[in-house]
C-alpha positions in Angstrom: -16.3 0.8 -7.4 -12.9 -1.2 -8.6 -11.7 -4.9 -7.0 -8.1 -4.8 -6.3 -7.1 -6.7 -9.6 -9.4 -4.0 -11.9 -7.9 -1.0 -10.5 -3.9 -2.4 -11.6 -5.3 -3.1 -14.9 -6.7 0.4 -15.4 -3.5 1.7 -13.7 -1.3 -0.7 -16.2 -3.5 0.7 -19.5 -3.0 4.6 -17.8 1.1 4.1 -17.9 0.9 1.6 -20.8 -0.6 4.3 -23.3 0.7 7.3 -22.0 4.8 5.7 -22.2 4.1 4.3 -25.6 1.4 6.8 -27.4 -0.8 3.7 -28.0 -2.7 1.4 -25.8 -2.2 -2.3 -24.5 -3.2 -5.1 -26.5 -4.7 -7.5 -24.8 -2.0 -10.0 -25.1 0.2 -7.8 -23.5 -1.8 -7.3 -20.7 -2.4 -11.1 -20.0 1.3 -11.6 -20.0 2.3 -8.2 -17.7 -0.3 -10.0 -15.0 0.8 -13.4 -15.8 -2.6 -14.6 -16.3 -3.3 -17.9 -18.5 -6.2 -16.5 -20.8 -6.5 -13.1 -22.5 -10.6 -14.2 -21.9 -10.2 -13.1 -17.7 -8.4 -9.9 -19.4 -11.8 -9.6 -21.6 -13.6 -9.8 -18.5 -12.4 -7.0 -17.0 -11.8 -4.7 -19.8 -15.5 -5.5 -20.4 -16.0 -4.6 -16.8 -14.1 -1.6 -16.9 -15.8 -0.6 -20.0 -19.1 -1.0 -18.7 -18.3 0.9 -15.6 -17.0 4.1 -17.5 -13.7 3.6 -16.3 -12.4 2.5 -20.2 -13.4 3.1 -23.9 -13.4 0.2 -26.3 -14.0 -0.9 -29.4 -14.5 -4.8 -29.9 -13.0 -6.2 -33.1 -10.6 -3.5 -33.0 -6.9 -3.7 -31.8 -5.3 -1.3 -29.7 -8.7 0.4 -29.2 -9.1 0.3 -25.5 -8.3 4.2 -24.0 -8.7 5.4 -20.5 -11.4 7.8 -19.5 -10.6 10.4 -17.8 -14.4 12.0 -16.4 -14.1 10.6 -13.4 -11.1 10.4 -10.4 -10.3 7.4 -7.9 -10.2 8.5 -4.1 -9.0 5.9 -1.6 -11.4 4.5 0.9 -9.2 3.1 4.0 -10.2 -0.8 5.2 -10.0 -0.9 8.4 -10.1 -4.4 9.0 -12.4 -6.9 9.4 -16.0 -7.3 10.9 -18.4 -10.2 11.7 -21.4 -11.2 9.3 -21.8 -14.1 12.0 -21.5 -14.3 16.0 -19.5 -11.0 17.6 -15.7 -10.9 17.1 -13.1 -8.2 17.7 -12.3 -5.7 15.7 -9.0 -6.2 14.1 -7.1 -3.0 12.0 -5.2 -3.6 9.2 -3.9 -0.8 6.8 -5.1 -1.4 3.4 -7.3 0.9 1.0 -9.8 0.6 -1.5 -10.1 2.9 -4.6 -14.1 4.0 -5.2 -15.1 6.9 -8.1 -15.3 10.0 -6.4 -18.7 10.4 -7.4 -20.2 7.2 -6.0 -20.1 9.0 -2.8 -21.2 12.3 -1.2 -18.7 14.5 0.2 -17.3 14.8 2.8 -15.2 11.7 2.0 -13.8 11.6 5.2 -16.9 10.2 6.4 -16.8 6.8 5.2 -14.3 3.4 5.8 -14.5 0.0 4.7 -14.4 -3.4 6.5 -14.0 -6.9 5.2 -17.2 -9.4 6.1 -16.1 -12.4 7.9 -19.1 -14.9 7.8 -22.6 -15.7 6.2 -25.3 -13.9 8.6 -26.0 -11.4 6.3 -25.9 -13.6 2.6 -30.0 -12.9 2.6 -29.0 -9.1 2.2 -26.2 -10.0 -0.7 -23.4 -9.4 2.0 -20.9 -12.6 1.4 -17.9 -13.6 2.8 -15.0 -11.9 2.1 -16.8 -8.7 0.7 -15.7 -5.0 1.1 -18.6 -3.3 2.7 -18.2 0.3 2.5 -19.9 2.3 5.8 -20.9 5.6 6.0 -19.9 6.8 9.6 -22.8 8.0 11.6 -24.3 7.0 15.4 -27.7 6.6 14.5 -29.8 4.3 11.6 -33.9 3.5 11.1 -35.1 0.3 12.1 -33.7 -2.2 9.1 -30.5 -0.4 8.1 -27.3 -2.7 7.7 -25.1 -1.1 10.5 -21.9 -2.1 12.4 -22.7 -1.8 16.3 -20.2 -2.3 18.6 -21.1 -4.0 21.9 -19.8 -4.1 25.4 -17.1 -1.6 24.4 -15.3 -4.2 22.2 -17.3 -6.6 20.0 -18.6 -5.3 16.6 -20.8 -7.2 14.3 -22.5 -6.4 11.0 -26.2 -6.7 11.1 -29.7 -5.2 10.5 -30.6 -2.9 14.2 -34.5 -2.5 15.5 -35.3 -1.0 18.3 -37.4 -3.0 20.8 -38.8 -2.2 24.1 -35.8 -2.7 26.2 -33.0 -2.1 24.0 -31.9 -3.6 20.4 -32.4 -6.5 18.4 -29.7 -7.3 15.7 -31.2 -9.1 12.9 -29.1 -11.5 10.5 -30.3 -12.4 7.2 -29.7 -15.9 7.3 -32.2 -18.5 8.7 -29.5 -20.4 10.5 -28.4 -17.4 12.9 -30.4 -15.8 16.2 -30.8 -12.6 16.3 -28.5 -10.9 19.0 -30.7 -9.0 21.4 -29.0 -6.4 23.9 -30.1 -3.3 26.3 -26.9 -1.3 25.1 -25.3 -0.4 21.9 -22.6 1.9 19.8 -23.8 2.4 16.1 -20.8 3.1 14.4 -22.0 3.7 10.7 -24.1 1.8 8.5 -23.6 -0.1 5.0 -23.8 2.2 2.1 -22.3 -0.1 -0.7 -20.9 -3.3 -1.0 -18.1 -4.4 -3.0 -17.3 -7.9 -4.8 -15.0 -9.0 -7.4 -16.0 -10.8 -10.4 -12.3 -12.8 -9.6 -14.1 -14.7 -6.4 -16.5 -16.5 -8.7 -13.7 -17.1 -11.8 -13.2 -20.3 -10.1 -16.9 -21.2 -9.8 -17.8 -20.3 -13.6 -16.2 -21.8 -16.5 -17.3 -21.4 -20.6 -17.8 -25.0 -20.1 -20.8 -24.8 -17.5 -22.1 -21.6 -19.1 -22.8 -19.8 -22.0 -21.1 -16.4 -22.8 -23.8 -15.0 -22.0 -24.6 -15.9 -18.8 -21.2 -15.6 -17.2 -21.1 -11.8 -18.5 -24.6 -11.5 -16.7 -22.3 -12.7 -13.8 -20.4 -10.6 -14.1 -22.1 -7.3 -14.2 -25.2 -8.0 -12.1 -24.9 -6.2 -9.0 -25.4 -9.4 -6.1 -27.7 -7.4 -3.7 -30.1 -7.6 -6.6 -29.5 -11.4 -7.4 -30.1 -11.8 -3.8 -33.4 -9.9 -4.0 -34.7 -12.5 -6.8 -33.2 -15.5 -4.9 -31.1 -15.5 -8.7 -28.4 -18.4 -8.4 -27.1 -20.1 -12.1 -26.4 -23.7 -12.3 -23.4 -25.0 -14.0 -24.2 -27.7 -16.9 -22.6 -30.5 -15.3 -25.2 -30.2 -12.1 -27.8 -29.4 -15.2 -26.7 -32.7 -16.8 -26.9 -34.6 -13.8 -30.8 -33.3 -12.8 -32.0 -34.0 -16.5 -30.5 -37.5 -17.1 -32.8 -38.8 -14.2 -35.6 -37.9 -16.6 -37.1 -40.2 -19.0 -36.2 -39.3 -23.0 -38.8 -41.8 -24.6 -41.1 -39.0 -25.0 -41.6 -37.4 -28.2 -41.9 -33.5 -28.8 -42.3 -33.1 -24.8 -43.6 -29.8 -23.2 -40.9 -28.5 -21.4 -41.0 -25.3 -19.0 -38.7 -24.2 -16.4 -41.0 -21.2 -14.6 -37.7 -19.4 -13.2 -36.1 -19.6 -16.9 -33.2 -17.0 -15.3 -30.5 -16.9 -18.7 -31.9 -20.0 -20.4 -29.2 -22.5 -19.2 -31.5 -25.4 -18.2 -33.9 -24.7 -21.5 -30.7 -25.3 -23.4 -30.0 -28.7 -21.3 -33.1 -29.7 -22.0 -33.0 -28.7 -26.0 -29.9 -31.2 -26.0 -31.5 -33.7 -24.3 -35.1 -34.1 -25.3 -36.6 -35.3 -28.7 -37.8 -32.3 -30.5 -39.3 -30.6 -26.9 -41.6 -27.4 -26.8 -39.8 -24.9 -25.2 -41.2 -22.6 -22.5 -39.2 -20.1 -19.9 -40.9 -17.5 -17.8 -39.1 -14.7 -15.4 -39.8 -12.2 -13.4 -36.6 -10.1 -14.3 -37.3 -8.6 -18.2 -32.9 -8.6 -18.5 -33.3 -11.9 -18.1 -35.7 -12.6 -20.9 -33.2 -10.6 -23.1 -30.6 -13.2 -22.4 -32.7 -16.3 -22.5 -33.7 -14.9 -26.0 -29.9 -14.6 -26.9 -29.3 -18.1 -25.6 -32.3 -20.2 -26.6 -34.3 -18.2 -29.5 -36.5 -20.9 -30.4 -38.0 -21.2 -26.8 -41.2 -19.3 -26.1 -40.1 -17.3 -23.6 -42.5 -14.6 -21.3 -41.7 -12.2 -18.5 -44.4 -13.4 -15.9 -44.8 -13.8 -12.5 -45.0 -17.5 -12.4 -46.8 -17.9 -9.1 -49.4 -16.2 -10.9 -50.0 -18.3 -13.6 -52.9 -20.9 -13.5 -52.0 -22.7 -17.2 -52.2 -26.4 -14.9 -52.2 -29.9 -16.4 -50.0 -28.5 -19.9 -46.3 -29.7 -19.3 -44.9 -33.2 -19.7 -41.8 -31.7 -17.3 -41.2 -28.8 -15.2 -37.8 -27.6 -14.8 -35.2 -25.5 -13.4 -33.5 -23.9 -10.1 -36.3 -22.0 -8.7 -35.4 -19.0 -6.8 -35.4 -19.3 -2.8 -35.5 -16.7 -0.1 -38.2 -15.6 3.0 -40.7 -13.2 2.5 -43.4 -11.9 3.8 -46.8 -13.7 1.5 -49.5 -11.1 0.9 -53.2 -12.2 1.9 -53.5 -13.5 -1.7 -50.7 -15.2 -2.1 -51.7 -17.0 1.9 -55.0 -18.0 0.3 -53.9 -19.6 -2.6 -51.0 -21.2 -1.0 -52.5 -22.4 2.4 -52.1 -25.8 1.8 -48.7 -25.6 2.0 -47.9 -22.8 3.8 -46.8 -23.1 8.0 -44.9 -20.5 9.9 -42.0 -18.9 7.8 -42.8 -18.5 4.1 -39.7 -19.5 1.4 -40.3 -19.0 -2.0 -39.0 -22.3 -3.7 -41.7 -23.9 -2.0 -44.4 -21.7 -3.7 -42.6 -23.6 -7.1 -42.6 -26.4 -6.2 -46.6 -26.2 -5.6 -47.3 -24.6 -8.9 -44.7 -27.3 -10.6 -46.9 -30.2 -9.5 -49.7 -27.9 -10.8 -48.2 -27.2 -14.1 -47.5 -31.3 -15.2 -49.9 -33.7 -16.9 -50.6 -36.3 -15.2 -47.4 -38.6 -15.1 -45.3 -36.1 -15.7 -41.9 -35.3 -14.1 -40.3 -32.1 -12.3 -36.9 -31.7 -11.9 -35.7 -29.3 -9.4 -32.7 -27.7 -7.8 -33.6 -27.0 -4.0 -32.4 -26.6 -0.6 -32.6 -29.7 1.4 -34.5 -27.6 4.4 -37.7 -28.9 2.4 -36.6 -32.2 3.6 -37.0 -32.1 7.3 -37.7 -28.5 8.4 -40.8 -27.7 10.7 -42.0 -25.1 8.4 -42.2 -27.2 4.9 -44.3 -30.3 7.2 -47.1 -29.1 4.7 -45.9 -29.2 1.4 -44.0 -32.7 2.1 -48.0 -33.5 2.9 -48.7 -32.4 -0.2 -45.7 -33.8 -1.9 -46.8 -37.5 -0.6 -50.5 -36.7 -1.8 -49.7 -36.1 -5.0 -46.4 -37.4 -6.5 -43.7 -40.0 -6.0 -40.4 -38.9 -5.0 -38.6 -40.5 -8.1 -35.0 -39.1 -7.3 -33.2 -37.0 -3.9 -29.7 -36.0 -3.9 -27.7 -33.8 -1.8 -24.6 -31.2 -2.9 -22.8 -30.4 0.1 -20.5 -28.0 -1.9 -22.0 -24.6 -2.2 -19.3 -23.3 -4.2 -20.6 -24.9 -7.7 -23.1 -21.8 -7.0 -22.4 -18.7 -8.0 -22.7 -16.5 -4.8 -24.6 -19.4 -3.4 -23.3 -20.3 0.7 -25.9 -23.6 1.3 -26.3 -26.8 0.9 -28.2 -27.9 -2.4 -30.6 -30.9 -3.5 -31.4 -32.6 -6.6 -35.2 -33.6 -6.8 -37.2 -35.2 -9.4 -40.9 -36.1 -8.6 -43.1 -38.0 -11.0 -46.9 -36.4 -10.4 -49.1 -39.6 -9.4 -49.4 -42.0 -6.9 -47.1 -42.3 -3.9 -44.8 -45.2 -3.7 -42.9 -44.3 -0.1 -40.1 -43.5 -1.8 -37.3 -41.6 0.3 -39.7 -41.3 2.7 -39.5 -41.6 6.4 -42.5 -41.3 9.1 -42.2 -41.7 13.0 -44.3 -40.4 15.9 -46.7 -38.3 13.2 -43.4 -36.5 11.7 -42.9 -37.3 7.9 -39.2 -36.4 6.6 -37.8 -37.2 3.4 -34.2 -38.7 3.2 -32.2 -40.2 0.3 -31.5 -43.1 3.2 -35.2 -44.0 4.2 -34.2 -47.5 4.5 -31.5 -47.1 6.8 -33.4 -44.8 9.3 -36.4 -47.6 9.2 -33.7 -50.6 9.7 -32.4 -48.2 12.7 -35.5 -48.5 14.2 -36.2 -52.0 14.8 -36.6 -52.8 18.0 -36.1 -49.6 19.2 -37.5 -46.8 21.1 -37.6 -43.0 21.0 -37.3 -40.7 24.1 -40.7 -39.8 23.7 -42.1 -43.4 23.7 -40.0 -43.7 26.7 -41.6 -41.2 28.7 -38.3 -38.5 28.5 -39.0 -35.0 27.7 -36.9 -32.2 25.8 -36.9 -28.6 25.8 -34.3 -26.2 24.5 -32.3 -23.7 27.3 -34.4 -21.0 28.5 -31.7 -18.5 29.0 -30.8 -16.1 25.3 -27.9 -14.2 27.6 -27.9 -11.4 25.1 -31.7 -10.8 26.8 -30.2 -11.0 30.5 -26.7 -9.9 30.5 -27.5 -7.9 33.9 -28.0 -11.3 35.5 -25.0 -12.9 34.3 -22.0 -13.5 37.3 -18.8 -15.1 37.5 -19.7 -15.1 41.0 -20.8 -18.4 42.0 -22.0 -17.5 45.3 -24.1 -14.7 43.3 -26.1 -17.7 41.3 -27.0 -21.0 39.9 -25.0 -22.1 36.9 -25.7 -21.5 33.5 -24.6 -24.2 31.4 -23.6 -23.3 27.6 -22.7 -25.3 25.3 -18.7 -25.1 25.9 -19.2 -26.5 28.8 -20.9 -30.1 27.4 -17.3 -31.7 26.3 -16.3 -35.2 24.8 -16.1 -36.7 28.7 -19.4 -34.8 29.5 -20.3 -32.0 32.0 -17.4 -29.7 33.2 -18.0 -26.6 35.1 -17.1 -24.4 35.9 -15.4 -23.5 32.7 -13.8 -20.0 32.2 -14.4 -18.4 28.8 -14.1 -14.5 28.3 -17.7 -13.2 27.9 -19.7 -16.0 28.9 -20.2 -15.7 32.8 -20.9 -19.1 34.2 -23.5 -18.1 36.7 -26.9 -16.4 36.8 -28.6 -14.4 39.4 -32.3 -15.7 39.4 -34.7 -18.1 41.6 -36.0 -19.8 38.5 -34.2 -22.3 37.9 -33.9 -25.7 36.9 -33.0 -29.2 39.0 -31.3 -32.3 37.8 -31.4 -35.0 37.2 -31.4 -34.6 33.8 -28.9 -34.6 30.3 -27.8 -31.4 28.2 -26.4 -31.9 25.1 -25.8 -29.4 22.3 -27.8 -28.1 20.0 -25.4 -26.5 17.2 -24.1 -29.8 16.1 -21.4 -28.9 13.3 -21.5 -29.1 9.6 -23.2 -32.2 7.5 -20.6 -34.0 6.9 -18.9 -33.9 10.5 -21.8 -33.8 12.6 -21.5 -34.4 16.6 -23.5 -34.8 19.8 -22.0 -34.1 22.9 -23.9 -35.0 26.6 -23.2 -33.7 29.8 -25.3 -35.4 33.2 -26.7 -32.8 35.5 -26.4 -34.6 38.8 -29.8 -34.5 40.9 -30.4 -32.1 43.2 -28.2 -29.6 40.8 -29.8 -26.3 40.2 -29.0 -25.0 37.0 -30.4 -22.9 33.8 -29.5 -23.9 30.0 -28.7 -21.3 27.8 -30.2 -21.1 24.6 -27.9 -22.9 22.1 -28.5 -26.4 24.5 -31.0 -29.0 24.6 -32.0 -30.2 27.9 -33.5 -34.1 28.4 -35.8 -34.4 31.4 -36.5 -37.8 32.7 -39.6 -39.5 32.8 -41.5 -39.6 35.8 -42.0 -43.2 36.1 -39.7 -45.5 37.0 -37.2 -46.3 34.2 -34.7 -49.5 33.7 -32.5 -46.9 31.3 -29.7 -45.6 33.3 -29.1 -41.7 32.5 -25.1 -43.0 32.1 -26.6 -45.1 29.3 -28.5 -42.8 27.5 -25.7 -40.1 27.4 -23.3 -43.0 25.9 -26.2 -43.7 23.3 -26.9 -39.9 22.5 -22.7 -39.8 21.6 -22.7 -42.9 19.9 -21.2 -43.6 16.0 -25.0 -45.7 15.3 -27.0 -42.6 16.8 -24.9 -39.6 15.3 -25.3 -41.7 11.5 -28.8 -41.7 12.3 -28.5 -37.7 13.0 -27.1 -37.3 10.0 -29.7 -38.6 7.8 -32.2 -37.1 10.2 -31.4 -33.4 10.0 -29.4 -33.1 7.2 -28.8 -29.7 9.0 -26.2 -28.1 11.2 -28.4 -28.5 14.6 -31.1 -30.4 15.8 -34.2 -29.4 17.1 -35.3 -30.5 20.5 -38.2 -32.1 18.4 -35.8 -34.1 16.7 -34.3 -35.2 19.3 -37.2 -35.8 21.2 -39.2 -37.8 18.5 -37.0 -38.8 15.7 -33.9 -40.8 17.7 -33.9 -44.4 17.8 -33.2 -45.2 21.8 -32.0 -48.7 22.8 -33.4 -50.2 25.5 
């Protein structure tokens, strides 16, 4: 399949050569596109040679011809679709042009859509790709298919059938699965499309070798995804490596996720005289580590596998991260650190502390969910039993990632004794946090909601489970309070929004008084609490998205109007910040981890 910018310069090489007899140099071509460097012309000549679209011959001028085995047909977009929560449909008239032969006739059976959001990044469907459907009404449980619900929201996601009707399954940690009795399936993803130009501005010769950016380039991003594969630019590299100490002569260095050889060339720089090691699990990999960094011993391994312990002075790299399902083996060797949802990176980081010498360093690349998430509790146990956190550091910007959407981390532990370092511990839940200090300072003299006697639970109601019960009605029902309707000056309903009924039809319910705040709380750098006061005597049910704050039972001298101003407060939402380092906060969280003046 051809990007926009791919199919004019095969279109400008076509009428080029067949006007003048010869073809295009590659000068030309930069300056008929008015690009800066012939290099992005390279790229996608080398593109369009690799794709069969072009014939040419390198170190040879005028030698790039078109080939002519295989015809364009035009694939109409018809607009855009959501990879995040339900929006509607919106047609525009564009078109696409795909080989004929990429897909089975009848042609008229396919369309493509634009992805608008990061639900499905776990499946290698980014924002702003061209997914290409096939039109059908039905899929198997686990097919990528766009269902439209209620008759005019459509959303791109993976279908199941359950017992009363559908779940729709994102693939990204941070979103809920949208569950509903009733569904339209109106095709399902059969290919999706990116351009290399939509990481041009990511990759640069001076953060990569040649021969990683034309990796980049023609590596297919559903499979990167499969491997957790993300590259990271020198400078990043550079940053990791100089928090490492150099005094060590002829060093054992290995970075178990070796991917093209980009940190094993850092480290080369870097270290005096180091042994070299890379593993991978990809073989074309290998191939380009060898072409990057010959002198490094270099295997194609599994590296949760290997057993070689106590041999490396550091352990490198930017292990790969994604969920999966552990098999019984890998549970067993891994209990110690495994709880609830498994993620790969933390498999490394276990066999990196395995891997060093005693005293010696790993340096990692990894997401800061490790920090403070429920399921990683264990290996930050393990992390404190048997290294010191020597260096934390959070990247907010994504982007410096090829096809990467999340937040990254810089970590450097030194395998040994524990020093508390970045490390933070309140009512039995250790976090780590480049701010330790600050969250124990914000806790003198201060309580938390749980040491107060207050209780937390999250809203009861997911209203894709019980849209039958939902009512605008409010003689039909209690209310149902979302998270629209907890506001800078607190509580307001009712609020009218389209699709979100304020009412629900059931007798169990909840009564106030109590205080619901939200639970989506923005991005990391602008992170906000709202509170709303549920009166007493107020029936009401939460939905899902809100966290609800129940009073203690005894008497206490903390005024709900107090607490809600706390909860909103500058102080409390810094605190939040280092606390979560997250775009939500768990009623746990909030219940254990918030310093409460009293």
């Amino acid at each position: 399949m051809l990007t926009k910018k791919q199919k004019q310069i095969l279109d400008f090489v076509k009428k080029y050569s067949a006007k003048k007899g010869f073809a295009p140099a590659l000068e030309e071509i930069k300056k008929h596109f008015r690009l800066r460097s012939v290099a992005t012309i390279h790229q996608h000549i080398a593109t369009l040679r690799d794709k069969g679209y072009l014939h040419h011959q390198k170190n040879q001028p005028r030698s790039i011809t078109a080939s002519e085995t295989e015809r364009l047909i035009q694939i109409p977009v018809l607009g855009r679709i959501s990879a995040g929560q339900p929006i509607e449909a919106i047609e525009d008239k564009e078109t696409i042009a795909i080989p004929q032969g990429k897909l089975p006739l009848p042609l008229k059976d396919y369309y493509a859509l634009r992805v608008q959001g990061d639900s499905m990044v776990d499946e290698g469907i980014l924002n702003e790709d061209i997914v290409v459907i096939k039109k059908q009404q039905t899929a198997e449980n686990g097919e990528t298919v766009v269902a439209l619900l209620d008759n005019y929201e459509v959303t791109l996601k993976k279908i199941y059938r359950e017992k009363n009707g559908f779940r729709l399954q994102p693939a990204n940690p941070k979103f809920k699965p949208i569950f509903t009795r009733e569904l339209t399936v109106q095709g399902k993803v059969v290919s999706i499309i990116r351009s290399f130009d939509e990481l041009k501005d990511k990759i640069s010769k001076r953060e990569f070798t040649n021969a990683t950016i034309e990796y980049l380039e023609k590596a297919d991003m559903a499979y990167r995804k499969l491997l957790g594969q993300y590259f990271t630019p020198r400078s990043i590299r550079d940053l990791l490596i100089s928090k490492l100490p150099v005094n060590i002569e002829s060093p054992k260095v290995l970075d178990p996720g070796c991917g093209t050889g980009e940190f094993l060339i850092t480290a080369k720089q870097y270290f005096k005289n180091p042994e070299l090691h890379g593993w991978d699990i990809d073989q074309n990999l290998i191939g380009v580590s060898k072409r990057n960094v010959p002198e490094a011993k270099l295997k194609n391994i599994d590296a949760l596998e290997n057993e070689n312990y106590e041999q490396y002075d550091f352990v490198i790299g930017n292990p790969p991260y994604f969920e999966f399902t552990p098999t019984e083996m890998v549970r067993k060797k891994f209990k110690e650190i495994i709880g609830g949802r498994v993620n790969i990176f933390s498999l490394f980081i276990y066999q990196g502390i395995k891997w060093l010498k005693e005293g010696g360093y790993l340096a990692y690349i990894v997401p800061p969910s490790m920090n403070n998430g429920a399921y990683f509790s264990a290996l930050r146990e393990f992390v404190v039993k048997n290294a010191n956190i020597e260096y934390l550091h959070i990247l907010n910007d994504s982007k410096i990632f090829a096809g990467a959407l999340q937040s990254t981390m810089l970590l450097v532990l030194k395998k040994g004794k524990n020093k508390g370092d970045y490390i933070f511990k309140k009512n039995n839940i250790l976090i780590f946090s480049k701010n330790h200090r600050h969250l124990t300072n914000a806790f003198k003299k201060k309580k938390t909601l749980y040491d107060l006697g207050y209780s937390v639970k999250t809203g009861r109601l997911v209203w894709n489970q019980n849209r039958n019960l939902l009512t605008d009605n409010s003689k039909e029902g209690v209310p149902l309070v979302w998270a629209h309707n907890i506001t800078d000056d607190g509580l307001k309903v009712p609020t009218l929004k389209a699709g979100k009924p304020q009412y629900v039809k059931t007798n169990n319910y909840d009564t106030g008084p109590c205080i619901v705040v939200n639970r989506i709380t923005g991005s990391v750098r602008s992170t906000k609490l709202k509170a709303g006061i549920i009166p007493a005597g107020m029936k009401f049910i939460a939905e899902n998205h809100v966290n609800v704050i129940f009073p203690p039972t005894r008497h206490n001298s903390l005024s709900m109007e107090k607490l809600a101003t706390q909860l909103t407060s500058k102080e409390k939402i810094e605190v939040l910040k280092n606390i979560t380092g997250n775009t939500q906060i768990s009623k746990t969280e909030l219940e254990r981890l918030l310093p409460i003046s009293v």
